[in-house]
N, C-alpha and C positions, 0 to 999 in steps of 0.2 A: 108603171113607173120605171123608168131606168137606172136613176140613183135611192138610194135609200137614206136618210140622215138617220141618225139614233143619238139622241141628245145624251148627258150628261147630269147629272145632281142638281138641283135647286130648282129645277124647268118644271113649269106648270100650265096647261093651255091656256089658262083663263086670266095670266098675267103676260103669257107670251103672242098669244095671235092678237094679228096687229100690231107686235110691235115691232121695230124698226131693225133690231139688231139680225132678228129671225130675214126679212125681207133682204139686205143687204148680204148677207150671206147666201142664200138659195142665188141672188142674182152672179155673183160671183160666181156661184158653182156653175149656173148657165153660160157665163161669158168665159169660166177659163177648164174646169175639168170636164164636163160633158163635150166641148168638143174636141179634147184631150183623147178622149176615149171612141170617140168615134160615130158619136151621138146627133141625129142630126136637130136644127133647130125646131123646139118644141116638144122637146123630151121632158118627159115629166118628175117631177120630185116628191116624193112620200116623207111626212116624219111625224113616226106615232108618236104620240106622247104618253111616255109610260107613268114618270112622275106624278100625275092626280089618282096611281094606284095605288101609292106607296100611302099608308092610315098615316093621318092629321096628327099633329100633339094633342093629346086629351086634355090636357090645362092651356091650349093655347100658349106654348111658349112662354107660360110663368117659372120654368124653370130658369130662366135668360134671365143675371141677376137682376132683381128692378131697381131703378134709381132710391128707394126709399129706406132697403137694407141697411142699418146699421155699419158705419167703418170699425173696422179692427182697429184705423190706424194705418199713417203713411199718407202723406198729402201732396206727396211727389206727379200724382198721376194727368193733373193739366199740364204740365210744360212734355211729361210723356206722349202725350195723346195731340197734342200741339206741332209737337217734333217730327209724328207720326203723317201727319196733315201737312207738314212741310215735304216731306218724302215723296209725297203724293203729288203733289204740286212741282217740286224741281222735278221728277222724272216725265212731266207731261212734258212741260216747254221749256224745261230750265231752271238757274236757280233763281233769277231774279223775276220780278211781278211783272208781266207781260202786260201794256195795255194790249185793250180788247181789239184792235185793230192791227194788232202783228201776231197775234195769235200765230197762224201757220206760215207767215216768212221768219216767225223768230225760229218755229222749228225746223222749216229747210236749211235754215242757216248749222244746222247739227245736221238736219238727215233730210233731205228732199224724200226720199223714198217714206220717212216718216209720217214727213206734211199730208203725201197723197193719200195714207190712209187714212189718216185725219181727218181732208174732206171729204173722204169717202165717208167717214161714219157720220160727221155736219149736214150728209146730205141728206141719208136715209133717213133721219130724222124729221123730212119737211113733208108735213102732213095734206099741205095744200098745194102741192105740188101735181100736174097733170101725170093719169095712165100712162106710162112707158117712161115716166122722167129718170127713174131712180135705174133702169136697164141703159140709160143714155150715160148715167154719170158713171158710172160702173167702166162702161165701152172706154169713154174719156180715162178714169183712173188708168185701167190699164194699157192704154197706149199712154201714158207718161210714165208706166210702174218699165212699161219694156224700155223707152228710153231712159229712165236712170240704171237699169241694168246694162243695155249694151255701153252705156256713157262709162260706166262705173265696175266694169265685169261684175256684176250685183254684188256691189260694193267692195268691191278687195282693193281696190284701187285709190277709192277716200268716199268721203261724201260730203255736203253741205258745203258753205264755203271756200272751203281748201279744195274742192274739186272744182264747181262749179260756181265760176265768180262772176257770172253774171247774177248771181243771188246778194252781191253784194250791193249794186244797184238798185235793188228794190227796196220801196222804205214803207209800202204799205201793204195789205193783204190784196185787196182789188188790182195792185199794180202788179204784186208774185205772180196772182191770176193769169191777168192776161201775158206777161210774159212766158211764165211756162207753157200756155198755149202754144205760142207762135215757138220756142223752142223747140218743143214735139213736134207742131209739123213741119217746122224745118229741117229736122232729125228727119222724121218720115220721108221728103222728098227728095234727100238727099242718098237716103240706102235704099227706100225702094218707092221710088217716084211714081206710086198711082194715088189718084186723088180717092182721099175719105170720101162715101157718099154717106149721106144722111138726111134725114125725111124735111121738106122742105116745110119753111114758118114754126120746124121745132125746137132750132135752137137760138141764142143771140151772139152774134158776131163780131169779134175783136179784127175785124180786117185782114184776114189771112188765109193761109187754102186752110180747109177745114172750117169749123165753129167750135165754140164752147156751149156747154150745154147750159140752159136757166138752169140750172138746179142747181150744178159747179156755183155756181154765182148767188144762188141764193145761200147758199151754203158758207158764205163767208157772214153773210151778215144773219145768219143763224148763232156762227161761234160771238158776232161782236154783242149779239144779244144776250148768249148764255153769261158771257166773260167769266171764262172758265175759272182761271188762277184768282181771279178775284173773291170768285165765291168758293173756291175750295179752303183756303185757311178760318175764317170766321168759324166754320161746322167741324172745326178742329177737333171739338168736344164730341161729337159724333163720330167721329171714324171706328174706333171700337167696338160701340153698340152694333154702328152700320156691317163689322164681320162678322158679329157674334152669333144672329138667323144663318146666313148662307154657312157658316161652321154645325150646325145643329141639323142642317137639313142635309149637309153631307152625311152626316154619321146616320140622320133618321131614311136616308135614301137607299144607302148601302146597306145597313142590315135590315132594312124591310124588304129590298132584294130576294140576301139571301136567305131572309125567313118562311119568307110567298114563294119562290121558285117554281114547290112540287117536284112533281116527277113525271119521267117519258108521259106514264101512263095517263096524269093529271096533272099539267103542266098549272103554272099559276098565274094572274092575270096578266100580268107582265109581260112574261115567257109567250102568254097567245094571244098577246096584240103586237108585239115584235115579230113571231113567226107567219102571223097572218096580213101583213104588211112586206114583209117577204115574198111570201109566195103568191102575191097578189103582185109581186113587180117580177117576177120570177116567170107569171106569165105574160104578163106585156110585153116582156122583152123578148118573148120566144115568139110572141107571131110579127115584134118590129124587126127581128132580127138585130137586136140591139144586146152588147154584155149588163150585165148586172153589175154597177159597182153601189157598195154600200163604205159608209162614210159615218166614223163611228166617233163621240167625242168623248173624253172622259170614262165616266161611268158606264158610257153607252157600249163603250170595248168591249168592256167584260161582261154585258149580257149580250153581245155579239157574241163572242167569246163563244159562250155557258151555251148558245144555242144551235152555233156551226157545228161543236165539240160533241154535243151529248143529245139533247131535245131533237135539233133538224137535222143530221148531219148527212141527207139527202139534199141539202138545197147547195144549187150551185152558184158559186158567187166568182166572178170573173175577175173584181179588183174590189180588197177590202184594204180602208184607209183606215186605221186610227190614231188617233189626232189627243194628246194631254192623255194618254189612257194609263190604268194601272195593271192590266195585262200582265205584263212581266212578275209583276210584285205576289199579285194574286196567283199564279201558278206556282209562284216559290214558296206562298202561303199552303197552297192545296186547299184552296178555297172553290174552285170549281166542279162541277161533278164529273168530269171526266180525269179532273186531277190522278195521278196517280203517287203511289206515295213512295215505290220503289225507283222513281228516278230522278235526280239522275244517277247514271252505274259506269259500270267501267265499258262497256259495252253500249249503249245508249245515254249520250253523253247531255241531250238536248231532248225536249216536248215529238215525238214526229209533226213534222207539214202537216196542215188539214186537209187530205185530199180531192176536196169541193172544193176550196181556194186558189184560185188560177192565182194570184201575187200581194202577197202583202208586204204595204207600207207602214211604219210605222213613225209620227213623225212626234218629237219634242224637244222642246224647250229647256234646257239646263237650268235654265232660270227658275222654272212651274215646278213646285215640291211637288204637287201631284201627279206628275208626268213620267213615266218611266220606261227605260229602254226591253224589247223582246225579243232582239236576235241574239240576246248570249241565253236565253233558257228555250227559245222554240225554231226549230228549224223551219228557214223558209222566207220567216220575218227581217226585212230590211229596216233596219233603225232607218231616222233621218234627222240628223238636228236644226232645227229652225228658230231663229232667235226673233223673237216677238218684239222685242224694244221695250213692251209695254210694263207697267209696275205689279200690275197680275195676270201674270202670262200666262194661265190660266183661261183667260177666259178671254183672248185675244185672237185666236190661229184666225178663226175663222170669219173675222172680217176685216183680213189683215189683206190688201188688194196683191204686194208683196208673196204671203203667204200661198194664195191659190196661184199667180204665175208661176212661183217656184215647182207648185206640187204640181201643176201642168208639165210641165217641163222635164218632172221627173218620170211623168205615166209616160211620155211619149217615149224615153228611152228604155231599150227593152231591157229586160232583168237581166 
């Protein structure tokens, strides 16, 4: 394996493989960090899954209050929970109710760069889609994610509308469509005019150099089926319940961590399906002649972290990303076992470099309460901030099409 992913809290195999969010993101890392890093096509991706190690709730989550519990008192909480549901709703497309057919020209109309993510994640969702579709839409996302960057110097410049007004001429999603096709490869032939090649009867064409992929297209009429805004207020009454598991399975993730850990000598299961996923990619890339970068989200930091630190601290890791992590936070806790508790001093001011880590990135979101910066506690660590858009930026980086150009972008420049 050349890349390593290490998930985050709430991930479970048995609710994640096969689903769409996991696919859409590995494809990403294929079309924009591995060959960032120098990886040639067909380099492989590993991602243990630690979370089915971490013990079950013994009552099944009957601590999560049940609807049947007796009120104190206080009957305020549907126009709360209503309000809540509305929050959810205006940060997708806005504040007013989108029909299901402007779905993503009402969000270019705010942020083009937005839209594309959008149908990036409408796409990967389409289960009857052919072999190779979802690597075709991905290719597509990203050659319009770099023209809105160079259009937009990724985005300092404006976006949506007030940038670009030929988005004002579109009045349906199938028309945004194929417009911003033909805008991309217009852009394309004009800054560097070689024609796109692409495997022939696999995509459907809007008349122009290049093609659009079926998927792109299916993908619209994926969102007019879901009609997102439409069903998100009605389940207004849900939204509460719906954090109340992933809140329960943070806290039950994290301290089962670091209750199972162990030690060097007897590491715990965690620890040695992490490390043995390592160094299982540790050696592929020594006879591909390919670096090791591992790709760390959340939670998954800090038992990267726990492992580079103290367990493996023989494995050599050529670029480590982490992504929403609490890194920072946990070291100033002295929650790790290489923590030390005498620093910092007047003399060692920061964590030292991990000397197995050729360059860490660290990237987050201002917006994700879970996210936290680790170059003001450990030397070496480059913060990065990256603004998600999304209403829980949390759990957005990484099928954000935006987010992996960016972080390509930054592996190529050197530290």
């Amino acid at each position: 394996m050349a890349l390593v992913h290490v998930h985050g809290i709430g991930n479970r195999k048995a609710e994640v493989v096969g689903g769409h969010s996991a696919a859409l993101r590995d494809e990403l890392l294929r079309c924009h960090l591995l060959p960032a890093t120098g990886h040639l096509t067909g380099a492989l991706l590993a991602s243990p899954w630690w979370g089915e190690l971490v013990a079950e709730p013994a009552w099944g989550w009957a601590s999560l209050a049940p609807d049947e519990v007796e009120s104190l008192g206080g009957e305020g909480e549907d126009s709360l929970e209503t309000a809540m549901a509305g929050v959810v709703a205006d940060a997708f497309v806005g504040p007013d109710q989108v029909e299901a057919e402007h779905v993503l020209m009402s969000t270019a109309r705010v942020s083009l760069q937005r839209a594309i993510d959008l149908l990036a994640l409408a796409g990967e969702g389409d289960d009857e889609a052919e072999p190779g579709a979802l690597a075709e839409l991905v290719a597509f996302c990203a050659r319009a994610s770099a023209y809105w960057a160079d259009q937009t110097a990724e985005g300092s410049l404006g976006d949506g509308t007030e940038f670009f007004a030929w988005l004002r001429d579109v009045e349906e999603d199938e028309e945004f469509l194929g417009r911003l096709h033909e805008e991309v490869a217009d852009w394309e032939q004009r800054t560097h005019p070689v024609s796109v090649q692409v495997a022939p009867g696999a995509w459907e064409s809007f008349g122009v150099a290049g093609s659009l992929p079926n998927r792109a297209v299916r993908a619209v009429y994926r969102l007019r089926a879901l009609n997102i805004t439409g069903r998100t207020r009605p389940v207004a009454a849900g939204i509460r319940r719906w954090g109340a598991r992933p809140a329960a399975r943070l806290m039950g993730d994290v301290m089962g961590y670091f209750a199972e850990r162990g030690t060097v000598g007897t590491p715990g299961p965690i620890v040695d399906r992490i490390t043995a996923s390592l160094d299982e990619a540790a050696r592929d890339c020594a006879v591909r002649g390919e670096p090791l970068v591992v790709l760390a989200h959340s939670m998954g930091g800090n038992i990267v972290y726990d492992v580079l630190s103290h367990f493996r601290p023989d494995i050599r890791v050529d670029l480590l990303v982490t992504v929403g992590t609490q890194v920072g936070l946990f070291e100033e806790l002295k929650l790790f076992a290489s923590s030390d508790s005498k620093l910092p001093n007047q003399r060692q001011l920061k964590v030292p470099a991990l000397p197995t880590v050729g360059r860490w990135l660290n990237v987050l979101d201002r917006s994700d309460p879970l996210a936290f910066a680790a170059g003001p506690v450990f030397e070496g660590a480059e913060d990065l901030v990256f603004r998600t858009g999304a209403w829980w930026a949390h759990g957005a980086y990484l099928t954000s099409c935006d987010f992996h150009a960016r972080l390509a972008g930054r592996v190529r420049t050197p530290a």
